[in-house]
C-alpha positions in Angstrom: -33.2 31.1 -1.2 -29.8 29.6 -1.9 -29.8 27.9 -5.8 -29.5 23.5 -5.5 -26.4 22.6 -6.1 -26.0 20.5 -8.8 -22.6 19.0 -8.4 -20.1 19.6 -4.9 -17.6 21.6 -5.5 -14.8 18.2 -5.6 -16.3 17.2 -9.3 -16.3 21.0 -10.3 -14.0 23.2 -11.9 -11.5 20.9 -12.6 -8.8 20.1 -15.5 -7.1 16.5 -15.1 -4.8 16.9 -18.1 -3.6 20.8 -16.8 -0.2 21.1 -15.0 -0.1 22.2 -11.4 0.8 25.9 -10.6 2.3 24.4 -7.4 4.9 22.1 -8.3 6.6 19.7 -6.0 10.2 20.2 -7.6 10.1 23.8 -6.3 7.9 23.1 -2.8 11.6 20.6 -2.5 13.7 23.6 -4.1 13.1 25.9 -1.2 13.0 23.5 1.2 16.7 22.5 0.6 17.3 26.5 0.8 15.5 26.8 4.1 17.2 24.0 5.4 20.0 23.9 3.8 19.9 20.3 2.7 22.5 19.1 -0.2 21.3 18.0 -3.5 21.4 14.0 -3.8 18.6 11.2 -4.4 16.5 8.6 -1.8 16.6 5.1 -2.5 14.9 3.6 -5.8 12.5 1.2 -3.8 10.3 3.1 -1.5 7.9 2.3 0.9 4.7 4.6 3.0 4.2 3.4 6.3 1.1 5.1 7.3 0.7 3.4 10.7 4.8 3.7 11.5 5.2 0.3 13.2 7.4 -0.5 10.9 9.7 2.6 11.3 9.7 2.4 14.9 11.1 -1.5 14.6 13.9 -0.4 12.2 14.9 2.5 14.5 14.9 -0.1 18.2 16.8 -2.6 15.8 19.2 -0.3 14.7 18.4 -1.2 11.0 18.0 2.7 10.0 19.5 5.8 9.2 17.7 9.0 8.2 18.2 10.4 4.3 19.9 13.3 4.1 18.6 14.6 1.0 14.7 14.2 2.0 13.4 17.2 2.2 10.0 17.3 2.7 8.7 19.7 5.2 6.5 17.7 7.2 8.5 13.6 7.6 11.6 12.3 7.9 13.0 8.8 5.3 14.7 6.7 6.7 17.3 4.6 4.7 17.6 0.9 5.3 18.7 -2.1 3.7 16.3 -6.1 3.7 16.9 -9.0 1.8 19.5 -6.8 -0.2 17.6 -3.9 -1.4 18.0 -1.0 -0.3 14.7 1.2 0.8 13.7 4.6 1.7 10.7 4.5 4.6 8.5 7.4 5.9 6.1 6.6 8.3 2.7 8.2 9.9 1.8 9.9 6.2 -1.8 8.6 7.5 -5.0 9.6 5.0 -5.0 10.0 1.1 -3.8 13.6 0.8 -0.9 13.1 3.2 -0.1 9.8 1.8 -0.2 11.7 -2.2 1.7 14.5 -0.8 4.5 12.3 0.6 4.5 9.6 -2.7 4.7 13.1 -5.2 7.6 14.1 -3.4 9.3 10.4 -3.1 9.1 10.3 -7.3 10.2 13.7 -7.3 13.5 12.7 -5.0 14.8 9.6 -7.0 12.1 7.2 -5.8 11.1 4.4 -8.7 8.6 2.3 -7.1 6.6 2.9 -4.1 4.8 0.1 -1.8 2.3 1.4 0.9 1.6 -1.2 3.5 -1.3 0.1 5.8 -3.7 -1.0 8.4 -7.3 -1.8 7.5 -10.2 -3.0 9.1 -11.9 -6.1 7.9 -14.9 -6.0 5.7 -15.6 -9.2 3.9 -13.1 -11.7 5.8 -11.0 -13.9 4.8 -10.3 -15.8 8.1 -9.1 -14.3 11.6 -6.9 -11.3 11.2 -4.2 -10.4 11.2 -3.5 -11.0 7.3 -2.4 -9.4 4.5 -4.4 -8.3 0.8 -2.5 -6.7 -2.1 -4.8 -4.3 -2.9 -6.0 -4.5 -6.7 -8.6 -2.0 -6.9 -10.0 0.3 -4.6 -13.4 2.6 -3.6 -12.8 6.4 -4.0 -14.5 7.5 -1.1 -11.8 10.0 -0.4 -11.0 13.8 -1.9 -7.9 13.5 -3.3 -8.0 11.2 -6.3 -10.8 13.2 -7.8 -8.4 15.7 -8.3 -6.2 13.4 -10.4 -8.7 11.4 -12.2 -12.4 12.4 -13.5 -15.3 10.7 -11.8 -15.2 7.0 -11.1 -15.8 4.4 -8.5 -12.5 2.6 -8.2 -9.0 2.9 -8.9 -6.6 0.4 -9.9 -3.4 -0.8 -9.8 -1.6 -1.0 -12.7 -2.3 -4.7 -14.0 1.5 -5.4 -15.0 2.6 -5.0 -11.4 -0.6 -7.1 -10.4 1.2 -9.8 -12.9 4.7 -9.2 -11.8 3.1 -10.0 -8.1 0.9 -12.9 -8.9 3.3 -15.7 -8.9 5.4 -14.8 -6.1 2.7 -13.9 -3.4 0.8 -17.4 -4.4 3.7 -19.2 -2.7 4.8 -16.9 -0.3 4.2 -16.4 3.4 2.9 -15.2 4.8 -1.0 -15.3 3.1 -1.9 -13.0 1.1 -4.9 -12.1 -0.8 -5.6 -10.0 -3.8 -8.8 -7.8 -4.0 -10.6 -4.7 -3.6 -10.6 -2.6 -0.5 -12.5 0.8 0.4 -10.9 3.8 1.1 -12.3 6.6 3.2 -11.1 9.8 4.9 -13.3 10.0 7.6 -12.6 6.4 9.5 -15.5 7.3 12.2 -18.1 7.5 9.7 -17.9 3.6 9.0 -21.7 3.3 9.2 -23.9 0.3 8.8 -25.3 1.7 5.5 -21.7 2.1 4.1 -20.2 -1.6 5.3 -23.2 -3.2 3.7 -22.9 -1.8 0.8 -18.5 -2.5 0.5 -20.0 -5.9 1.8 -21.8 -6.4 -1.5 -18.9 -5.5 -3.6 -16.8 -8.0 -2.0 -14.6 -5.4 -0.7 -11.8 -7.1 1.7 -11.1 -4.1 3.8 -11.7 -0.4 4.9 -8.2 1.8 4.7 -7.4 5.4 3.9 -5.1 6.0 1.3 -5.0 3.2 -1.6 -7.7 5.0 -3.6 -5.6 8.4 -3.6 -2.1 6.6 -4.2 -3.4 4.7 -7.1 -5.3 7.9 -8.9 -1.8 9.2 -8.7 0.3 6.6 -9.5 -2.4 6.4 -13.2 -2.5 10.3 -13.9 1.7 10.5 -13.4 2.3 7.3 -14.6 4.3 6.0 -11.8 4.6 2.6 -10.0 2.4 1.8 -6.9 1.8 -1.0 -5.1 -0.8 -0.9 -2.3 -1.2 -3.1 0.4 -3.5 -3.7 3.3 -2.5 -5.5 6.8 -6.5 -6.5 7.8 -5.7 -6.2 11.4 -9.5 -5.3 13.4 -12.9 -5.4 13.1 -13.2 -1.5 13.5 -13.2 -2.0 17.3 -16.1 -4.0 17.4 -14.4 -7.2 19.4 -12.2 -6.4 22.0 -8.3 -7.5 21.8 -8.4 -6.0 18.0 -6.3 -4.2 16.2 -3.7 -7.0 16.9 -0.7 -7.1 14.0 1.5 -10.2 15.8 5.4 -10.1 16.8 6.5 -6.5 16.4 3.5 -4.9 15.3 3.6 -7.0 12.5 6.5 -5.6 10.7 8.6 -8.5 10.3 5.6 -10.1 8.0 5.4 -6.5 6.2 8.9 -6.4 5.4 9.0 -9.9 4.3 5.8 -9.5 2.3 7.5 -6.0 0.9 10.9 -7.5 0.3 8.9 -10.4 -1.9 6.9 -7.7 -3.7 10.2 -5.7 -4.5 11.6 -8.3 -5.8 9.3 -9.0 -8.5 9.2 -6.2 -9.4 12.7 -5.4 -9.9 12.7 -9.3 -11.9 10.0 -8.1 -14.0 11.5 -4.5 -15.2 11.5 -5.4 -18.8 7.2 -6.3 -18.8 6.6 -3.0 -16.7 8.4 -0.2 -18.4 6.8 -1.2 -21.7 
């Protein structure tokens, strides 16, 4: 008879503060060698796509041009240019450890600041979707960030982005919200049991890579911003899943552009 287990094997064995034995600088090394791409960096301001409605609208409006230094194995960035700023893009990194994968190798390739702009289904609403929340905290009910941080039940954005944010997104459309949202890595395990409990924490939304992105962005001290478009009730009406004009990305790229740019006006607060 097989010994209880006492912990599972994602809280075991594990060394936050020890270095990796598999780096991404040489994962991208001999990736340039296989492919035979030149040395050279992505844009500063980058943004994760997971849904890639917003790459597909750059690439039918002409608006971008693939990176020819990316080279990560399993995407393609895209270069483009809104409001001013340049940005890199990578779209369909869906899930935490795809989405962690893809934002190691962005900060590894030039990348200063990351926003993630994903689709989430609506836990405690905030009026008819679609509409946006900048994410503040959110559930680890994924794998990955427990391999970045010990044991906890959120992670966080760092609160002098949140600051940087405030002012701007308070006058901006279009609406946004700040809060909490729940991230998971198995989407069609969304049970009753699980809502009702997000429900009581006055989570906003159900997504699946926040949690991950921000454990990251805290144990390499990097920027993050996280945020969720609230675009369905998990199915459960029918005509969900609705973003608006272009799957939404015009508002994404507005509400991006906005977020950028307090950031970059803000430099001084956040590198301190």
């Amino acid at each position: 008879m097989a010994a209880p287990l006492k912990q599972p094997p994602i809280l075991t064995h594990k060394d936050h503060a020890a270095p990796s034995v598999f780096t991404v600088e040489n994962l991208l090394r001999e990736a340039r060698r296989q492919k035979s791409i030149p040395e050279g960096k992505i844009p500063e301001l980058c943004i994760l796509d997971p849904d890639g409605d917003i790459v597909q609208y750059l690439l039918e409006t002409g608006q971008a041009q693939i990176n020819p230094y990316w080279a990560c194995y399993h995407t393609r960035l895209y270069n483009f240019v809104h409001e001013g700023i340049e940005f890199g893009i990578v779209g369909c990194a869906v899930g935490a450890s795809f989405a962690v994968l893809v934002a190691e190798e962005m900060f590894a390739s030039g990348c200063k600041l990351l926003i993630s702009m994903t689709s989430a289904g609506q836990i405690v609403s905030k009026g008819k979707t679609p509409y946006f929340v900048l994410i503040e905290r959110a559930l680890r009910d994924e794998g990955t960030s427990y391999h970045y941080l010990p044991p906890a039940s959120y992670s966080s954005m760092r609160p002098e982005l949140i600051e940087c944010l405030r002012g701007i997104l308070k006058q901006s459309p279009p609406a946004v919200f700040i809060g909490a949202t729940w991230t998971t890595d198995a989407p069609f395990r969304e049970t009753e049991t699980a809502i009702a409990y997000c429900t009581l924490e006055g989570i906003l939304g159900v997504e699946m890579e926040a949690a991950a992105l921000y454990a990251f962005a805290e144990a390499k001290r990097q920027q993050v911003i996280c945020f969720a478009h609230i675009t369905n009730q998990m199915g459960n009406i029918e005509n969900d899943f609705e973003k608006g004009a272009e799957g939404g990305s015009r508002d994404a790229l507005q509400l991006i552009a906005q977020a950028a740019k307090g950031w970059l006006n803000s430099l001084d607060l956040i590198q301190k």
